[in-house]
C-alpha positions as CSV (number, residue, x, y, z in Angstrom):
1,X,25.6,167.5,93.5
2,X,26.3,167.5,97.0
3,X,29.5,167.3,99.0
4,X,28.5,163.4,100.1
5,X,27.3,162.8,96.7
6,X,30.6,163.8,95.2
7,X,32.3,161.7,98.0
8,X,30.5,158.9,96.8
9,X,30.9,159.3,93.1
10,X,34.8,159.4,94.2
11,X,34.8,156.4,96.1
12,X,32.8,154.6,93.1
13,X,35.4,155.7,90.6
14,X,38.3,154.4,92.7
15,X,39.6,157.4,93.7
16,X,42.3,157.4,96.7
17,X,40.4,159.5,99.2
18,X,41.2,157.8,102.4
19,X,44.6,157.5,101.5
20,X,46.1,160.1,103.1
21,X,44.1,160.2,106.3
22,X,45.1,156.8,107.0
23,X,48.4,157.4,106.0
24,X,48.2,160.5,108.4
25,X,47.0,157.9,110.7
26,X,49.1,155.3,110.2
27,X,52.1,158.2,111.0
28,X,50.6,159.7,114.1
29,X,50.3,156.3,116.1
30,X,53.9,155.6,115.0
31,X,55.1,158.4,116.4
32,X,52.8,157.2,119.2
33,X,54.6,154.3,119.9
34,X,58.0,155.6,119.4
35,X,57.5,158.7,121.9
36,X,56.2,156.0,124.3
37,X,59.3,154.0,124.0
38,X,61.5,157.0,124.8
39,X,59.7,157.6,128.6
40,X,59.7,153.9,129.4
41,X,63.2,153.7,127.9
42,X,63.8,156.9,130.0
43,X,65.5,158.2,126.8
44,X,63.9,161.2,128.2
45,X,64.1,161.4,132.0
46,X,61.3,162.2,134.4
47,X,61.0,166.4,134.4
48,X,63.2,167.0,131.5
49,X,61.5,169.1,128.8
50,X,60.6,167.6,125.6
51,X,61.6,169.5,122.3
52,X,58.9,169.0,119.7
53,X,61.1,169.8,117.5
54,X,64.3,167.8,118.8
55,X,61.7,164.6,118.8
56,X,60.4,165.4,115.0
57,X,63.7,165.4,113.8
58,X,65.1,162.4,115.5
59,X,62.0,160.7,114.5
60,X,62.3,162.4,110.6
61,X,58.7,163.1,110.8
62,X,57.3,167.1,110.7
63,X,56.1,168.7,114.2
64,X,52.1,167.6,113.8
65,X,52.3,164.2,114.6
66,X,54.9,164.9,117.4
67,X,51.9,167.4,118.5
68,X,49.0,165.2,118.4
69,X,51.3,162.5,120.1
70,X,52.2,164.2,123.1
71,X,48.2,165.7,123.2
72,X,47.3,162.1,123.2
73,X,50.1,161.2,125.7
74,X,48.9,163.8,128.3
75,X,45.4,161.8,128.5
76,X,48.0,159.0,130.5
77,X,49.7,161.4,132.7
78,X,52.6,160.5,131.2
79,X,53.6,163.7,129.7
80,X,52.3,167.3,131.2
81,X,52.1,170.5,129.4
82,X,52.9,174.0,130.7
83,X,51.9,177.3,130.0
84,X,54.4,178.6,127.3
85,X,56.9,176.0,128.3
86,X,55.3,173.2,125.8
87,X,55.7,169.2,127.3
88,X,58.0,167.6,130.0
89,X,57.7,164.3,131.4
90,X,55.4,163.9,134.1
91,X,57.4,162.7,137.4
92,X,56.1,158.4,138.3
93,X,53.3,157.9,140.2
94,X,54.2,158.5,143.9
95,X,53.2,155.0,145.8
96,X,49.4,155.8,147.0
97,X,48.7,156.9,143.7
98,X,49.7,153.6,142.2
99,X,47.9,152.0,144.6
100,X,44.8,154.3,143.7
101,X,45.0,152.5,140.2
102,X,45.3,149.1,140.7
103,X,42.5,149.6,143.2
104,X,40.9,151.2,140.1
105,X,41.3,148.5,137.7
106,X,40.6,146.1,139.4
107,X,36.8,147.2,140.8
108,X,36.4,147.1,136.7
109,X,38.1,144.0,135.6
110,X,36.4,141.9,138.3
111,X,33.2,143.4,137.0
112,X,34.6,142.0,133.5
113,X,35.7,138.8,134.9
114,X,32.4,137.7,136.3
115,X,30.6,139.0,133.0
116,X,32.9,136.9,130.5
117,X,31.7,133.8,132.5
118,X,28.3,134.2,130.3
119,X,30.8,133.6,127.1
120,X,32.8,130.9,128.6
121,X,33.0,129.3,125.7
122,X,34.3,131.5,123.3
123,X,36.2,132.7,126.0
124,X,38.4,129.8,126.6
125,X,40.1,129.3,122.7
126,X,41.2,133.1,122.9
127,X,42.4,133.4,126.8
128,X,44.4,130.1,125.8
129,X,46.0,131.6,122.7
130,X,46.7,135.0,124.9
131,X,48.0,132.8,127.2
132,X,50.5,130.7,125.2
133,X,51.6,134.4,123.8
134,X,52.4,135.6,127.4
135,X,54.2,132.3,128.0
136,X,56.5,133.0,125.6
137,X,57.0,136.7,125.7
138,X,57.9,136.0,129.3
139,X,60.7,133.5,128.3
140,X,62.3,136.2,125.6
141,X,62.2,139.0,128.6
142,X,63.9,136.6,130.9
143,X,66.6,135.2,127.9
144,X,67.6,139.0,127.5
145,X,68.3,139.6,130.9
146,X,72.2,139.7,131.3
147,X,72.6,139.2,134.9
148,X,70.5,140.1,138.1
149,X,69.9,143.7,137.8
150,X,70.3,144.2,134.6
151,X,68.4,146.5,132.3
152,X,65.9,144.7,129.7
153,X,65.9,145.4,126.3
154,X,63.3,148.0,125.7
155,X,61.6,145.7,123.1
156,X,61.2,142.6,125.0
157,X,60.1,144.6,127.7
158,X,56.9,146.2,125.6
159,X,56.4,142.6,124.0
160,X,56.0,141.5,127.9
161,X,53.8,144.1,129.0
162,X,51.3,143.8,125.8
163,X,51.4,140.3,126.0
164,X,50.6,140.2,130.0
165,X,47.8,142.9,129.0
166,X,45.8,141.5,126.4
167,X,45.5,137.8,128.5
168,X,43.3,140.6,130.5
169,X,42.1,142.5,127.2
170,X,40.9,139.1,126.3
171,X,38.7,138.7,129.2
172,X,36.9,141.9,128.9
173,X,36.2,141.3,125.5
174,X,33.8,138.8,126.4
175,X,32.2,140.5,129.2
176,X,29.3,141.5,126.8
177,X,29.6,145.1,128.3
178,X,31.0,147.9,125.7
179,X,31.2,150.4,128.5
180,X,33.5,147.7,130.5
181,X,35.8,147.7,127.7
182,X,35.9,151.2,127.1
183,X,37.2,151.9,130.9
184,X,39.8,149.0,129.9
185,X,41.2,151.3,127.1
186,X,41.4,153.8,129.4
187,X,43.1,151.7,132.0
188,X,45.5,150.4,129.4
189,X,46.9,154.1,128.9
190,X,47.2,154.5,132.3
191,X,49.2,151.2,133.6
192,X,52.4,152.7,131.6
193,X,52.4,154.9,134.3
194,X,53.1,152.0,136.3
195,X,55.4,150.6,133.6
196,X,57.3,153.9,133.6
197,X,59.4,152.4,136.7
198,X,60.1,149.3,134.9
199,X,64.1,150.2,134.3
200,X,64.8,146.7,134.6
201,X,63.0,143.2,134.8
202,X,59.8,142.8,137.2
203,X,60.8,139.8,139.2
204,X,57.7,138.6,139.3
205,X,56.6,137.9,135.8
206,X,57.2,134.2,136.1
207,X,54.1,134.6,138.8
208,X,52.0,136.5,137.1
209,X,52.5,134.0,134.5
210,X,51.1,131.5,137.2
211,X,48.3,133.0,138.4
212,X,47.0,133.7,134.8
213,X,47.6,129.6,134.0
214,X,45.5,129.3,137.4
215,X,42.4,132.2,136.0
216,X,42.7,130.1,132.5
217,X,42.1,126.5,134.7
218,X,39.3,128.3,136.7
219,X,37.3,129.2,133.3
220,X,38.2,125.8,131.7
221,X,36.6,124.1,135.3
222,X,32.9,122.6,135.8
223,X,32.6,126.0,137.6
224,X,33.6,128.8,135.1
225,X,33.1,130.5,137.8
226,X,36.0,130.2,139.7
227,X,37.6,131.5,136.8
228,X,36.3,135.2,137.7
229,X,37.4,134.2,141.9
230,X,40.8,133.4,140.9
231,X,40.9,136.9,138.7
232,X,40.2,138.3,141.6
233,X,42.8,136.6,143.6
234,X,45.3,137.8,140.7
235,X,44.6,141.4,140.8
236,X,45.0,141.3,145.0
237,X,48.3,139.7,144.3
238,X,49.3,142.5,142.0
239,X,48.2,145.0,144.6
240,X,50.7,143.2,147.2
241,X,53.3,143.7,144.6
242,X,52.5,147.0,143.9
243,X,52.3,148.3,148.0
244,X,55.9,146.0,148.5
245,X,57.6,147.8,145.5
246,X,56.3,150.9,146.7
């Protein structure tokens, strides 16, 4: 019998096979998440070296998924890795750089925006329901604020920034293009390298709370349309933020 027909057999006789890869899984983007939360938090500060071995066993996990974790986290520029010196956090993007990206992201999510219009209408229910999520993520980051200036809660922060994300994840969804939301995977790893100087509230999350209500009323228009326009008028916003930040 051969190797698939022994696989087969096994997964016919209820045998556990994919348990433990998707356990391993399961593990490995856990540590994911949790080595993320220490560079946003700036647990571990821009430059400083990062023990594999210090992080496995404040995380009571074994070195592997620490490993594959920072191999994956290198793909974002968030971590670097030197020559028989291991991983140390990768310095933030210097201003033109972040610039460089939203200019980036935004040549492909206009693409996206004007595709989704073919959709429209299985569009709308989902970019509501990623809107009302936004909506209130945005209240929760601004009800943990404890004054002006004051650090966010790390978690309210990450709910924030997913929620704010996937309003956009939503759109390319719908663009019909697989390649279009492939590059928004890749541009979803690299925006926490604009979220890595988020040590305290963005001031303007209220706006871009706005200007997605006004994208959501564009596709919901007798001109879907202006949907995409006022995308793009969202993203040029974000660039003005970005360049006055910087």
């Amino acid at each position: 019998m051969s190797t698939g027909s022994l696989a087969a057999a096994s997964v016919r006789q209820g045998a556990p096979m994919a348990t433990a890869p998707l356990q391993r899984r399961a593990l490995r983007d856990d540590v994911y998440d949790s080595v993320l939360d220490m560079l946003l938090s700036g647990e571990i500060a821009p430059g400083e070296s990062i023990g594999i071995y210090t992080v496995a066993r404040a995380l009571g996990v074994s070195q592997t998924p620490v490993r594959e974790a920072m191999a994956q986290r290198e793909h974002t520029g968030l971590v670097e890795r030197t020559a028989l010196k291991g991983y140390r956090v990768s310095p933030p993007l210097p201003p033109e750089a972040m610039v460089e990206l939203v200019d980036a992201r935004s040549v492909v999510e206009i693409a996206a925006a004007h595709a989704a219009v073919a959709d429209v209408v299985a569009l709308l229910p989902e970019l509501r329901a990623a809107h009302a999520a936004h909506e209130e993520a945005t209240e929760a980051l601004e009800a943990s604020l404890g004054g002006e200036g004051a650090v966010v809660p790390l978690p309210q922060l990450r709910a924030y920034f997913d929620a704010d994300w996937e309003f956009h994840l939503t759109v390319f969804r719908h663009s019909g293009n697989r390649f279009l939301l492939q590059m928004s995977e890749q541009l979803g790893s690299h925006l926490h390298r604009l979220r890595q100087t988020a040590g305290h509230a963005s001031s303007d999350a209220r706006q871009a709370l706005a200007e997605h209500a006004h994208v959501l009323d564009g596709y919901a228009s007798a001109d879907p349309l202006l949907g995409a326009a006022r995308m793009q008028e969202h993203l040029a916003a974000v660039r003005a933020r970005v360049v006055a930040d910087g």
